[in-house]
C-alpha positions, 0 to 999 in steps of 0.5 A: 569987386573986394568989398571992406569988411562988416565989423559991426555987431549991431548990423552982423545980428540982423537975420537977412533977407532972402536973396533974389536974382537982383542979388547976383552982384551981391554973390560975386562981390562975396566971393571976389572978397572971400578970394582976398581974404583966403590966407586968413578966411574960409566963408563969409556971408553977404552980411560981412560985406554990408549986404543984408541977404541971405549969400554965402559962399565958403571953400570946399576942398579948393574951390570957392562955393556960392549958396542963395538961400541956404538953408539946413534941412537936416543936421547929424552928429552934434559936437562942440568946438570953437571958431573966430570970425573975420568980422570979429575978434577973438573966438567963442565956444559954440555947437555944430555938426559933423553931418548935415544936409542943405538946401539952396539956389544955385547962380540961375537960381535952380533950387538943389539939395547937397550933404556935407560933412566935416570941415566944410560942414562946419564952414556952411554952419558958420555962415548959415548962422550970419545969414540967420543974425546969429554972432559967432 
């Protein structure tokens, strides 16, 4: 289901808690909301619909990914850059890296390990940092 966007900041600055299977409407609801907003968006986290838990789902070269419990393990190549966000206005200066390694649990909650570079790592960078209260 589309679920209307978090714009609040008061709400967005609130580390979220872990996900658990109860969650997985939370996980399709996030990416039934990140498919209607594809022309302007390219991750969101559970907490831009409401939902304080940690569920991200992101587009990786195409296809639209969901992570319970993402967590960076490891991280390479420090760059700065500038990024918006759906759920604010404006963009704002931050750091990110070009390499990093993450893990998380899968739909059946199977935990696995995965790298990521470039775009897409920056993508899981942003939305790991909402999971974490931090306001990009």
């Amino acid at each position: 289901m589309i679920k209307p966007i978090m714009r609040m900041p008061v709400f967005l600055s609130l580390p979220a808690a872990p996900a658990t299977e109860d969650d997985l409407q939370i996980g399709r609801d996030l990416l039934d909301t990140l498919a209607a907003h594809a022309h302007e968006c390219v991750g969101m986290a559970a907490n831009m619909i409401g939902q304080a838990k940690r569920i991200i789902v992101f587009d990786h070269d195409g296809r639209r990914r969901l992570m319970f419990n993402p967590e960076i393990v490891a991280k390479q190549q420090p760059f700065e850059t500038q990024e918006g966000c759906l759920s604010l206005e404006g963009v704002r200066a931050t750091t990110r890296y070009k390499r990093i390694e993450v893990r998380f649990q899968d739909e059946s909650f199977a935990w696995h390990t995965e790298k990521f570079s470039g775009w897409t790592a920056q993508i899981i960078q942003h939305e790991i940092d909402h999971c974490d209260g931090i306001v990009i």
